[in-house]
N, CA, C and O atoms as a Tripos MOL2 file, in Angstrom:
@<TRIPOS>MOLECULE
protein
  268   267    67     0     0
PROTEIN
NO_CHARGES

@<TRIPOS>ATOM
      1 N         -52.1020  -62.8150  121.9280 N.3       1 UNK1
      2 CA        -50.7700  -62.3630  121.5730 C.3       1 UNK1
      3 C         -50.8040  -60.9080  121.0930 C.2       1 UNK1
      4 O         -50.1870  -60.0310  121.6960 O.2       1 UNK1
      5 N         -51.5800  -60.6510  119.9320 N.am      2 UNK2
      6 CA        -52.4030  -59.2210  119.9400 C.3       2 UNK2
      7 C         -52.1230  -58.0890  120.9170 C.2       2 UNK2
      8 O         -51.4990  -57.0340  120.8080 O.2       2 UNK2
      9 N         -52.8530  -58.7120  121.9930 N.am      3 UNK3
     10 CA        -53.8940  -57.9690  122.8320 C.3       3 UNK3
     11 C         -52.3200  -56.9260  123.3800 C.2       3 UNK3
     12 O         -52.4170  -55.7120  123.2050 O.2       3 UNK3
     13 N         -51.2660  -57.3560  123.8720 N.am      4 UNK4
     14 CA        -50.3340  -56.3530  124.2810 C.3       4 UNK4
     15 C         -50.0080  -55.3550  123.4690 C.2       4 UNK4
     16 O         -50.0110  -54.2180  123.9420 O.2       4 UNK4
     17 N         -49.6760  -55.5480  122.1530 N.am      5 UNK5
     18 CA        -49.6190  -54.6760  121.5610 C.3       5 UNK5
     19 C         -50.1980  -53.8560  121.2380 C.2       5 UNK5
     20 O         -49.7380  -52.8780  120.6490 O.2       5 UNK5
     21 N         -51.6920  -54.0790  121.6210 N.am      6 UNK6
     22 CA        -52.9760  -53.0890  121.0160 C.3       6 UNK6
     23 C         -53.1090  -52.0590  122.2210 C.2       6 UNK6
     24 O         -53.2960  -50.8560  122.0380 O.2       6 UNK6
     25 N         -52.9660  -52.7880  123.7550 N.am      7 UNK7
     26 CA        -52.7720  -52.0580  124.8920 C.3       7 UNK7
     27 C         -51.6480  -51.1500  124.4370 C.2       7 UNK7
     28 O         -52.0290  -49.9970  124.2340 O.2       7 UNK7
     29 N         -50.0770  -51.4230  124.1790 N.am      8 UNK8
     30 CA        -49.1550  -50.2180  124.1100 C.3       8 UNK8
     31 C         -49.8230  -49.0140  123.3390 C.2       8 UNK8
     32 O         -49.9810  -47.9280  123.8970 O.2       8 UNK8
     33 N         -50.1890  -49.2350  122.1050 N.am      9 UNK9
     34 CA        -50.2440  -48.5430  121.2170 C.3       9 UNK9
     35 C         -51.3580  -47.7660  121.5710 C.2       9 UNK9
     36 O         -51.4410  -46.8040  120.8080 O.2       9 UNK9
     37 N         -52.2620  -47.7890  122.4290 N.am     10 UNK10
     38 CA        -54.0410  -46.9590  122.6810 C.3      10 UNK10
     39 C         -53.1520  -45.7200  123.1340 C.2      10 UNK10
     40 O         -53.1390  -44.7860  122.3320 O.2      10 UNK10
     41 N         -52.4390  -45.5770  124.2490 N.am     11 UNK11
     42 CA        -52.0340  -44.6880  124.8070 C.3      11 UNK11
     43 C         -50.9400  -43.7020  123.5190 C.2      11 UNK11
     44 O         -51.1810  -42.5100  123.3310 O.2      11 UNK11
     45 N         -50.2760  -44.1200  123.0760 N.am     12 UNK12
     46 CA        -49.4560  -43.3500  122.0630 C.3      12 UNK12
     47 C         -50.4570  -42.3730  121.2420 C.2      12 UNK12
     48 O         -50.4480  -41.1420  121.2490 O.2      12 UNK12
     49 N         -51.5400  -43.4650  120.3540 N.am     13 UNK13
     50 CA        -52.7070  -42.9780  119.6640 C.3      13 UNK13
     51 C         -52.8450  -41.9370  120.0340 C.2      13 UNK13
     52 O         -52.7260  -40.9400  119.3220 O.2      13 UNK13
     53 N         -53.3120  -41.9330  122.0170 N.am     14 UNK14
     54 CA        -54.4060  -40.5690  122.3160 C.3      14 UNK14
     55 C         -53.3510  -39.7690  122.7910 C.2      14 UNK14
     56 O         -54.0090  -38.8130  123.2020 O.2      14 UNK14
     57 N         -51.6210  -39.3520  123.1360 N.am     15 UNK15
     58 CA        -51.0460  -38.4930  123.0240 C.3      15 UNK15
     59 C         -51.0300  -38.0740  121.8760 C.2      15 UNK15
     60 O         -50.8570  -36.8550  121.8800 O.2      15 UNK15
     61 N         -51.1650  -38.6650  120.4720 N.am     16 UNK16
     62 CA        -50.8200  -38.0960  119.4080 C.3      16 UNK16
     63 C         -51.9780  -37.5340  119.1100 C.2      16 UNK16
     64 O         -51.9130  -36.9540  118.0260 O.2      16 UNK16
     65 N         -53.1450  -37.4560  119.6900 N.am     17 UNK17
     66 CA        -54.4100  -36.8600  119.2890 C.3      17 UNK17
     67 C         -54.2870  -35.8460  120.4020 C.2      17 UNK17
     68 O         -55.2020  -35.0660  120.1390 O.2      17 UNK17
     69 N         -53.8880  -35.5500  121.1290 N.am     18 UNK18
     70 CA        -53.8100  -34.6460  121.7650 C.3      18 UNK18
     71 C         -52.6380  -33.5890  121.6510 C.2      18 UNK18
     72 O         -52.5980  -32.4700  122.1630 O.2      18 UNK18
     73 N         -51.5600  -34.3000  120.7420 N.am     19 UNK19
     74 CA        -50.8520  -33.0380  120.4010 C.3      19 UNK19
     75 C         -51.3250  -32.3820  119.2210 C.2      19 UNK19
     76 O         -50.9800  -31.2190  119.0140 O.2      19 UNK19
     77 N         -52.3200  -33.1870  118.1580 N.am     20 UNK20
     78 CA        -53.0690  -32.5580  117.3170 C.3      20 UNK20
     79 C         -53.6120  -31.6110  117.8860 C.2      20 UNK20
     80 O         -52.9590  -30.5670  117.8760 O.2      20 UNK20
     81 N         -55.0200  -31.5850  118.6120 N.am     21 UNK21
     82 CA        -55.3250  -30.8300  119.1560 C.3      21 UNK21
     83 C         -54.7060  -29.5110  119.2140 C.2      21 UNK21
     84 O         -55.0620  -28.5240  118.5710 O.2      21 UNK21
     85 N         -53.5250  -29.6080  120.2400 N.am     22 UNK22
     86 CA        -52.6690  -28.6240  120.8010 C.3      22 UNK22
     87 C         -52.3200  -27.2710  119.3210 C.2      22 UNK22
     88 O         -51.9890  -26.0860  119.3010 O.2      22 UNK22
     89 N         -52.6680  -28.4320  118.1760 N.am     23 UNK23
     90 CA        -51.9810  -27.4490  117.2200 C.3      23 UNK23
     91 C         -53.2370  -26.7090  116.3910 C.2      23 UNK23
     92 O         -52.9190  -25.9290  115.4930 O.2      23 UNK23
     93 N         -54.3180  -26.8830  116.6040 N.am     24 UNK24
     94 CA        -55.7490  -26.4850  116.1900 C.3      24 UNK24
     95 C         -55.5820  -25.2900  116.4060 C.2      24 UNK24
     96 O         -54.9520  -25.1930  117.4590 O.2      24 UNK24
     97 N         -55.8480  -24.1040  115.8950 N.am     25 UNK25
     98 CA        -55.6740  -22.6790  116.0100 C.3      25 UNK25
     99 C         -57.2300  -22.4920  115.4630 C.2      25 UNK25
    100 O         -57.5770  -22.7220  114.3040 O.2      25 UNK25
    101 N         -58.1210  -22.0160  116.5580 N.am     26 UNK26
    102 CA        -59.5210  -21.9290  116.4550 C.3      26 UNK26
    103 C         -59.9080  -19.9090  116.0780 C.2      26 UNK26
    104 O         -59.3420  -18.8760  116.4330 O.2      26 UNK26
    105 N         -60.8090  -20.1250  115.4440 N.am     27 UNK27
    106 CA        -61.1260  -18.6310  114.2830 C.3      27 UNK27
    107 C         -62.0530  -17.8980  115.7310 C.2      27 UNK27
    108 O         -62.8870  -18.3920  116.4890 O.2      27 UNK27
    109 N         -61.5510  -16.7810  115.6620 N.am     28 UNK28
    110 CA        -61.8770  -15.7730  116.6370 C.3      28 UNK28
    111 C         -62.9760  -15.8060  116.3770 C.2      28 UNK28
    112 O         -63.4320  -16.3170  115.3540 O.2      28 UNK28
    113 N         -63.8500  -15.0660  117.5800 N.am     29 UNK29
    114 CA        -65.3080  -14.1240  117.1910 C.3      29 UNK29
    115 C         -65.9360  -13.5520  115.9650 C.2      29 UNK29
    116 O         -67.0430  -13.8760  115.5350 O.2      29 UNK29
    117 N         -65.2680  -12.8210  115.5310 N.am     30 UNK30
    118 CA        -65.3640  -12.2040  114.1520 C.3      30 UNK30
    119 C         -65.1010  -13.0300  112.9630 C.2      30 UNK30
    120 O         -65.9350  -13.1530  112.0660 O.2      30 UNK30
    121 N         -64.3890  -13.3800  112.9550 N.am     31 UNK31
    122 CA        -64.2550  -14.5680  111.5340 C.3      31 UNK31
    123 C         -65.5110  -15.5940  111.8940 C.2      31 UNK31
    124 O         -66.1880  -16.0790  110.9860 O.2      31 UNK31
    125 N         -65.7140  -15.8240  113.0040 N.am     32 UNK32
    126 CA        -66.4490  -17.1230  112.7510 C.3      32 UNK32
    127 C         -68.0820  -16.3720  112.1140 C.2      32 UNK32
    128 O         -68.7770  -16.7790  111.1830 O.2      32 UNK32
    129 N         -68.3130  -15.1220  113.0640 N.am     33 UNK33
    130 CA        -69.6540  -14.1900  112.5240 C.3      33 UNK33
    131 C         -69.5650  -14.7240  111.0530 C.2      33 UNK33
    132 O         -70.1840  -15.6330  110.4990 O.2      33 UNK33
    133 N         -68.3340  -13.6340  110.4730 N.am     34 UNK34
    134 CA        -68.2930  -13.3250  109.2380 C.3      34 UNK34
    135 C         -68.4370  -15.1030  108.4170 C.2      34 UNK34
    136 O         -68.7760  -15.3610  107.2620 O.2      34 UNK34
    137 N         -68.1990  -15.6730  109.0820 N.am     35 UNK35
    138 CA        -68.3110  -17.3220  107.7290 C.3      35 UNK35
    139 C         -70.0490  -17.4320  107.9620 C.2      35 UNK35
    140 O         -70.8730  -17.6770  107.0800 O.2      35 UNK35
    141 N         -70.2860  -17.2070  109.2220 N.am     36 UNK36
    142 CA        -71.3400  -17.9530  109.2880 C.3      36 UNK36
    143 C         -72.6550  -17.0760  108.2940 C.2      36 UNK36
    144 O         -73.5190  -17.6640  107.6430 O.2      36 UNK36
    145 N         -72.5500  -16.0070  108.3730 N.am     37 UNK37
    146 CA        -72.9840  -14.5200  108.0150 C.3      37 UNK37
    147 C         -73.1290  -15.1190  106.0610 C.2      37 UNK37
    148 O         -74.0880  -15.1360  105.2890 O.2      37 UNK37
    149 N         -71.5730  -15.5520  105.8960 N.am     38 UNK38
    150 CA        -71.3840  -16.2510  104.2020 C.3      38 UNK38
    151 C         -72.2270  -17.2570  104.1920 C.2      38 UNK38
    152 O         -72.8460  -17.4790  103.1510 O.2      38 UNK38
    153 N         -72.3700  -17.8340  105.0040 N.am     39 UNK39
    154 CA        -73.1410  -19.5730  104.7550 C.3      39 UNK39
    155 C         -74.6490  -19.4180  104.5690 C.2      39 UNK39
    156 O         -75.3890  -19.9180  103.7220 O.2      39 UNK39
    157 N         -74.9640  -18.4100  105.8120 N.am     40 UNK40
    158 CA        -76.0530  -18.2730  105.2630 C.3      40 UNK40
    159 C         -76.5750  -17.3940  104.3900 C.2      40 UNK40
    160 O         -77.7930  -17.4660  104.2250 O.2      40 UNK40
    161 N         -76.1100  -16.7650  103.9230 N.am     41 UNK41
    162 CA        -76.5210  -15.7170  102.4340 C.3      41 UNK41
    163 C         -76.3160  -16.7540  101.5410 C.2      41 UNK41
    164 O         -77.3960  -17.0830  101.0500 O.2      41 UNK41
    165 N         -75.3480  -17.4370  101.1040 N.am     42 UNK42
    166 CA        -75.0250  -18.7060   99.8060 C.3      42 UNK42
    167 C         -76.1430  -19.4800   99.8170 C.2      42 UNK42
    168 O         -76.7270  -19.8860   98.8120 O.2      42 UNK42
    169 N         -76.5010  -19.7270  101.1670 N.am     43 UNK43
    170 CA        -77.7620  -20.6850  101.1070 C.3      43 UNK43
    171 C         -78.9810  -20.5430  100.6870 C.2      43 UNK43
    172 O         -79.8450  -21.2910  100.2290 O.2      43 UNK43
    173 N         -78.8490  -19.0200  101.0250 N.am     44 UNK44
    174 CA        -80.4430  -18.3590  100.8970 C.3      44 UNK44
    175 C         -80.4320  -18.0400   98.8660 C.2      44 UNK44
    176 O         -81.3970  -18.3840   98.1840 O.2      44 UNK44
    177 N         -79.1510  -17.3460   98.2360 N.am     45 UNK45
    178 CA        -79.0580  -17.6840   97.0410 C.3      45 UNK45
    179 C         -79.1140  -18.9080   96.7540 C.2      45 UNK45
    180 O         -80.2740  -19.3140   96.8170 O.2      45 UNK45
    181 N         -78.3220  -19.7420   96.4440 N.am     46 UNK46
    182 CA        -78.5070  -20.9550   96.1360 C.3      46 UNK46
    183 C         -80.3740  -21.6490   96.2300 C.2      46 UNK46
    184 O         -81.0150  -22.2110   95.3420 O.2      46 UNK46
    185 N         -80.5950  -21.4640   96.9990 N.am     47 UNK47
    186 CA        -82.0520  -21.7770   97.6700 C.3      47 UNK47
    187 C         -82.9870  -20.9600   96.4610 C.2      47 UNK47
    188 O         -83.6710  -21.3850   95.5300 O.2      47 UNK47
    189 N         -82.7060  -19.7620   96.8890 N.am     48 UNK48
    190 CA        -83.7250  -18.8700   95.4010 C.3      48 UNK48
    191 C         -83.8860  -19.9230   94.0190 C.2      48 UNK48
    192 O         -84.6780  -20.6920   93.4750 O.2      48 UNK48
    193 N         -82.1880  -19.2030   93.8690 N.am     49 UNK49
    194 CA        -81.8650  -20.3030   92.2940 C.3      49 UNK49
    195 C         -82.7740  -21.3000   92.3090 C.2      49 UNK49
    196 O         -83.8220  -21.1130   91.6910 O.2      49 UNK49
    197 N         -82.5900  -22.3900   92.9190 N.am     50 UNK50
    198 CA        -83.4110  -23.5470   92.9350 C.3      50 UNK50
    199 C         -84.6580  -23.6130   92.5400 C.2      50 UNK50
    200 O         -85.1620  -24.3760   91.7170 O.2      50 UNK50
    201 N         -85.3140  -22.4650   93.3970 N.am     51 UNK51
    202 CA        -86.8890  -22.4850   93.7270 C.3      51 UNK51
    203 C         -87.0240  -21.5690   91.9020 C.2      51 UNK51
    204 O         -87.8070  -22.1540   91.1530 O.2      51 UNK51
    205 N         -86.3860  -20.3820   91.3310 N.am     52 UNK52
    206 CA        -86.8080  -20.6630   90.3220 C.3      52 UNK52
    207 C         -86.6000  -21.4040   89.5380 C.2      52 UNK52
    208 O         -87.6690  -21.7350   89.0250 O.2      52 UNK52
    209 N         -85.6950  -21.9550   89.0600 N.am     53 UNK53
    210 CA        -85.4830  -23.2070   88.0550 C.3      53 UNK53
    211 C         -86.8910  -24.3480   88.4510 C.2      53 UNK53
    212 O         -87.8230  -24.6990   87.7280 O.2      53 UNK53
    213 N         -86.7020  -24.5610   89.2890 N.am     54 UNK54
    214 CA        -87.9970  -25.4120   89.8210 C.3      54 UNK54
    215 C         -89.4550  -25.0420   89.4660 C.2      54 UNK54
    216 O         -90.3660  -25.8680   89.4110 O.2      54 UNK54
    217 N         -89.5910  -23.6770   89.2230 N.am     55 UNK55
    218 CA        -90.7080  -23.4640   88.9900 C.3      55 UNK55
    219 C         -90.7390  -23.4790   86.9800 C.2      55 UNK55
    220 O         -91.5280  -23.9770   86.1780 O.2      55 UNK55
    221 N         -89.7670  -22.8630   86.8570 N.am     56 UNK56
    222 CA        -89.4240  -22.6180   85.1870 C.3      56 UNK56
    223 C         -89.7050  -24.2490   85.0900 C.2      56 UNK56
    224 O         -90.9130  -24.4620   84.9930 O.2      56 UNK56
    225 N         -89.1050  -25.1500   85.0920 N.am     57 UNK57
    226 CA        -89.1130  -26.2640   84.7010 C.3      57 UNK57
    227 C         -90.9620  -27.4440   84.7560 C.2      57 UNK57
    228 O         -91.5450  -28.2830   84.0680 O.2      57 UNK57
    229 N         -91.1270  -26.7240   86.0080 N.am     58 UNK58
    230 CA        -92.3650  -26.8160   86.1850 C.3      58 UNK58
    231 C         -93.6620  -26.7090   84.8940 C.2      58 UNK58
    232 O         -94.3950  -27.4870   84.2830 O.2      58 UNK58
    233 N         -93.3940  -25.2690   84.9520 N.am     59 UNK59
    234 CA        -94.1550  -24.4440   83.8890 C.3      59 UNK59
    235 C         -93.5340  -25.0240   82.4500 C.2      59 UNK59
    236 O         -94.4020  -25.2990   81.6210 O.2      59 UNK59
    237 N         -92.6220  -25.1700   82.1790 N.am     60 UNK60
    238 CA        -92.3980  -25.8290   81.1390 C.3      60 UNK60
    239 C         -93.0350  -27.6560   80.9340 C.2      60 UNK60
    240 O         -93.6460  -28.1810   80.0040 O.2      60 UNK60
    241 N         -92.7340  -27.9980   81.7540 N.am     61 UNK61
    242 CA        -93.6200  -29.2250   81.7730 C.3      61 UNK61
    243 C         -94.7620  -29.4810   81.5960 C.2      61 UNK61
    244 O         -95.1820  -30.5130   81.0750 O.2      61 UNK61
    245 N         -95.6750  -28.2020   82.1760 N.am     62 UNK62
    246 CA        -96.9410  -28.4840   81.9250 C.3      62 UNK62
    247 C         -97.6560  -28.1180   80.8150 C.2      62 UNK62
    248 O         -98.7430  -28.4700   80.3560 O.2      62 UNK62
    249 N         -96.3500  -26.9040   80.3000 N.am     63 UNK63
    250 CA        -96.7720  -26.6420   79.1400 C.3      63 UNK63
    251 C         -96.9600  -27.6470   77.6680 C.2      63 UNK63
    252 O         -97.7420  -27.6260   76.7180 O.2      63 UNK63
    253 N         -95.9180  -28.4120   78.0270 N.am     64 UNK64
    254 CA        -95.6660  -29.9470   77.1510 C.3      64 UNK64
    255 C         -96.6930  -30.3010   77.4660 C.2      64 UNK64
    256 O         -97.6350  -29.7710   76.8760 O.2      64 UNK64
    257 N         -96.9480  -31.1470   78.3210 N.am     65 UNK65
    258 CA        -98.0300  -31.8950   78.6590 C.3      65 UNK65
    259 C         -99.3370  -31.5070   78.1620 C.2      65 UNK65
    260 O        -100.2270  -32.2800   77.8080 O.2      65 UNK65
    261 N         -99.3750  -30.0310   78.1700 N.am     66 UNK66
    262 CA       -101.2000  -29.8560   77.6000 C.3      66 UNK66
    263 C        -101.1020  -29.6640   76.6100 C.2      66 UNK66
    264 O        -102.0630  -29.0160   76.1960 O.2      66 UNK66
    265 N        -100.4070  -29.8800   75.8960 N.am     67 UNK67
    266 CA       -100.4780  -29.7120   74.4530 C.3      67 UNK67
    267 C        -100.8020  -30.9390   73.8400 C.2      67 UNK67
    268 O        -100.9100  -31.0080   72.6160 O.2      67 UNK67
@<TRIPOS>BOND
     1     1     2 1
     2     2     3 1
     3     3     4 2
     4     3     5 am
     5     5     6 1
     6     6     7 1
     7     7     8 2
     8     7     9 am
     9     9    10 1
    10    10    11 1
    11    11    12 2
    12    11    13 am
    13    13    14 1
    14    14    15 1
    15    15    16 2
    16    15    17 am
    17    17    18 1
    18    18    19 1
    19    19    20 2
    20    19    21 am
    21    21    22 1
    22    22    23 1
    23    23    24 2
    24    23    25 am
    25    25    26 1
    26    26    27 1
    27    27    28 2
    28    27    29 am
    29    29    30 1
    30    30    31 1
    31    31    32 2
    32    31    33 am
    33    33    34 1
    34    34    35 1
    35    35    36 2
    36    35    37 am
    37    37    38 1
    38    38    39 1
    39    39    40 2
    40    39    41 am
    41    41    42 1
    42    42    43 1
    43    43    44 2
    44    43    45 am
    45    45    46 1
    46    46    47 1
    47    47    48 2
    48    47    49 am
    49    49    50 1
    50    50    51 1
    51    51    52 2
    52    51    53 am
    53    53    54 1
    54    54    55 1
    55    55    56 2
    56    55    57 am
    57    57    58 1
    58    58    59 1
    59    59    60 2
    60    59    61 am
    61    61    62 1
    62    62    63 1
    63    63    64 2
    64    63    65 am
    65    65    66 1
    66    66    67 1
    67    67    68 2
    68    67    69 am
    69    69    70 1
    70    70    71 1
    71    71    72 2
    72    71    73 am
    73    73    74 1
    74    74    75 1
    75    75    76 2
    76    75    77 am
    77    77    78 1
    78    78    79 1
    79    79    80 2
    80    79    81 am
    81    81    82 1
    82    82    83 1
    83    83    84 2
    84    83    85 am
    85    85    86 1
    86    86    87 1
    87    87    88 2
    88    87    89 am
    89    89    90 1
    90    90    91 1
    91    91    92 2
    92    91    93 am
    93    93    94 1
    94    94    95 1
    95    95    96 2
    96    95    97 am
    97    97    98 1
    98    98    99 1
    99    99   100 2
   100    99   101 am
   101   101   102 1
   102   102   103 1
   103   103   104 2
   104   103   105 am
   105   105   106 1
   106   106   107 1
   107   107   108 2
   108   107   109 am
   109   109   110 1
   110   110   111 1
   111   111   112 2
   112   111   113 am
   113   113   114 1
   114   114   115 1
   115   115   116 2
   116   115   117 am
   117   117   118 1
   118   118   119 1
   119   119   120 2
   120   119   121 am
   121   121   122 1
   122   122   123 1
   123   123   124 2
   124   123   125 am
   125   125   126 1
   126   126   127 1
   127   127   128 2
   128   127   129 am
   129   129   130 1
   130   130   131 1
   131   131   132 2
   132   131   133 am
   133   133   134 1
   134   134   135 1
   135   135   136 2
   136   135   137 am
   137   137   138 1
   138   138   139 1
   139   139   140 2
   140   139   141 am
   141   141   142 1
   142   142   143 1
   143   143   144 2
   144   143   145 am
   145   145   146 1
   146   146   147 1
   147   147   148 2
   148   147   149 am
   149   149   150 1
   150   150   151 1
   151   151   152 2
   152   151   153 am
   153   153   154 1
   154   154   155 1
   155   155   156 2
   156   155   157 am
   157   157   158 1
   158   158   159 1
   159   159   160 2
   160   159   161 am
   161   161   162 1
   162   162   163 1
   163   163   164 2
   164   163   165 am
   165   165   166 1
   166   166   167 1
   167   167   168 2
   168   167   169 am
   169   169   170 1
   170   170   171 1
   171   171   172 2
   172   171   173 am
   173   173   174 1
   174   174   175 1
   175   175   176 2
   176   175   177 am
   177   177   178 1
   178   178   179 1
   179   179   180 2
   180   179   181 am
   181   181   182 1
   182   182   183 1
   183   183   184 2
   184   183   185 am
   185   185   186 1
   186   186   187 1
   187   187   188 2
   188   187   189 am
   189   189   190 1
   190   190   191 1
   191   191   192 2
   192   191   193 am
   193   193   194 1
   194   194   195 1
   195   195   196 2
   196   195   197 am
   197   197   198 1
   198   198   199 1
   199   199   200 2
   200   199   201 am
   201   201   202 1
   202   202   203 1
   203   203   204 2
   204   203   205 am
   205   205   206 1
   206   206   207 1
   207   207   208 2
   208   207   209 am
   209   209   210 1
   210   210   211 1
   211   211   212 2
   212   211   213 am
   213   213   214 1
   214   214   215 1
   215   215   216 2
   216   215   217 am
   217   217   218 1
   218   218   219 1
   219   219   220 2
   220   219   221 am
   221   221   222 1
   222   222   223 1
   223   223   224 2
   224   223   225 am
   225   225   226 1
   226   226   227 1
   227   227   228 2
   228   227   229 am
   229   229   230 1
   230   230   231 1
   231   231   232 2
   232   231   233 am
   233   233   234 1
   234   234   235 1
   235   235   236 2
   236   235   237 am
   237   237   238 1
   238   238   239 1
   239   239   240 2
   240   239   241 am
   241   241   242 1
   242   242   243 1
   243   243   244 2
   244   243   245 am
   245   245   246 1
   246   246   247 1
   247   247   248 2
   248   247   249 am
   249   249   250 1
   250   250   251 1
   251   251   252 2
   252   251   253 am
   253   253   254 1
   254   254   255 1
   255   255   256 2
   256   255   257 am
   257   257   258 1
   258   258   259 1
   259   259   260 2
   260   259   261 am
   261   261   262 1
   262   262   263 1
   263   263   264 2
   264   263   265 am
   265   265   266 1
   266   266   267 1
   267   267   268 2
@<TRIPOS>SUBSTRUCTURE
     1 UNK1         2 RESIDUE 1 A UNK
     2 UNK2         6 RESIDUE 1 A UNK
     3 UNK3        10 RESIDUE 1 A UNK
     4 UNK4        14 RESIDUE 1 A UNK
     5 UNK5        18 RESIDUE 1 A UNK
     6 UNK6        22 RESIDUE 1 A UNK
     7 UNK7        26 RESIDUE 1 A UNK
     8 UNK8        30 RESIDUE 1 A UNK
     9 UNK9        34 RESIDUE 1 A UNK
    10 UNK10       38 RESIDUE 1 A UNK
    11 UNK11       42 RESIDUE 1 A UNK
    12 UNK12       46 RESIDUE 1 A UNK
    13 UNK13       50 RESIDUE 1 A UNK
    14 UNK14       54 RESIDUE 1 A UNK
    15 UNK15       58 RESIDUE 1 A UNK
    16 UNK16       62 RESIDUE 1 A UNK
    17 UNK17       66 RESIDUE 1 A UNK
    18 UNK18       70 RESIDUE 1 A UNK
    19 UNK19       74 RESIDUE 1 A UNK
    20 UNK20       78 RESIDUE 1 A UNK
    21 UNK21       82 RESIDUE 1 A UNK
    22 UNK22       86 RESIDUE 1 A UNK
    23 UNK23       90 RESIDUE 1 A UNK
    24 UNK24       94 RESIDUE 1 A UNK
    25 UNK25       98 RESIDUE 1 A UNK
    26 UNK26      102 RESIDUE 1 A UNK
    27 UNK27      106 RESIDUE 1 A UNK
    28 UNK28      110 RESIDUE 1 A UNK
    29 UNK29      114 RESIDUE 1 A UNK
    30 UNK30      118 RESIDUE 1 A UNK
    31 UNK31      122 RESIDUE 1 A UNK
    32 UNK32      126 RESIDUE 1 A UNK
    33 UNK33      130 RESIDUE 1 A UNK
    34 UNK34      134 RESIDUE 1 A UNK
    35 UNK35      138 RESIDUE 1 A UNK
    36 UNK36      142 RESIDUE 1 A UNK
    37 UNK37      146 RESIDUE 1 A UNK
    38 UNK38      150 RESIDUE 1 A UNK
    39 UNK39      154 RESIDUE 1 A UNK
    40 UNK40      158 RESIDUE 1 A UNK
    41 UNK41      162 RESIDUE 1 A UNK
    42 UNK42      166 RESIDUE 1 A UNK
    43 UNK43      170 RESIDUE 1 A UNK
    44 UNK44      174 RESIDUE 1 A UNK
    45 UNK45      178 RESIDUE 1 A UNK
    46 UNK46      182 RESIDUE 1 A UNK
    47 UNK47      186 RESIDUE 1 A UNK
    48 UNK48      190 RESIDUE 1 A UNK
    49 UNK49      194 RESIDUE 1 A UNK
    50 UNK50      198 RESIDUE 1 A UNK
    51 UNK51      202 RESIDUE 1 A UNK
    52 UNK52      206 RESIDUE 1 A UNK
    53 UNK53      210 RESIDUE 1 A UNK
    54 UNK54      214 RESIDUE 1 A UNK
    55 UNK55      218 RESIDUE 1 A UNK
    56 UNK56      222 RESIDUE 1 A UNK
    57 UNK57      226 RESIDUE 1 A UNK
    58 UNK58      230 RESIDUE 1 A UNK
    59 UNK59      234 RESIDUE 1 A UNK
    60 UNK60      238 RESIDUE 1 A UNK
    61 UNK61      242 RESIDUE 1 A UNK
    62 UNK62      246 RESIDUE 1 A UNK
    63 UNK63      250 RESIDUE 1 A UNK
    64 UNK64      254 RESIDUE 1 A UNK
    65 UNK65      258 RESIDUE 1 A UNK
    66 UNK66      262 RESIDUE 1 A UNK
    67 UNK67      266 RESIDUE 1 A UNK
């Protein structure tokens, strides 16, 4: 009993995903450089940060420890 209604409705679904689509306004050449250009510099900071805290924490630990 289902099953018809699930048939009408597939087709509506994928027009309505396709007028989504239609409305997607995709980032030129240059903007996309420029994000990607951001992502990876944040990463490479972020990444630093890490690696010292990681080491500070390190060194602090072992300093506990041998004592």
């Amino acid at each position: 009993m289902g099953d018809s209604a699930e048939k009408q409705s597939r087709p509506s679904f994928f027009k309505g995903v396709k007028a989504e689509f239609k409305k997607i306004v995709w980032p030129d050449k240059q903007a996309t450089l420029k994000q990607s250009i951001a992502v990876v510099a944040i990463s490479v900071v972020v990444g630093v940060i890490i690696a010292i805290l990681d080491f500070v924490i390190k060194s602090g630990v072992h300093f506990l420890t041998s004592i």
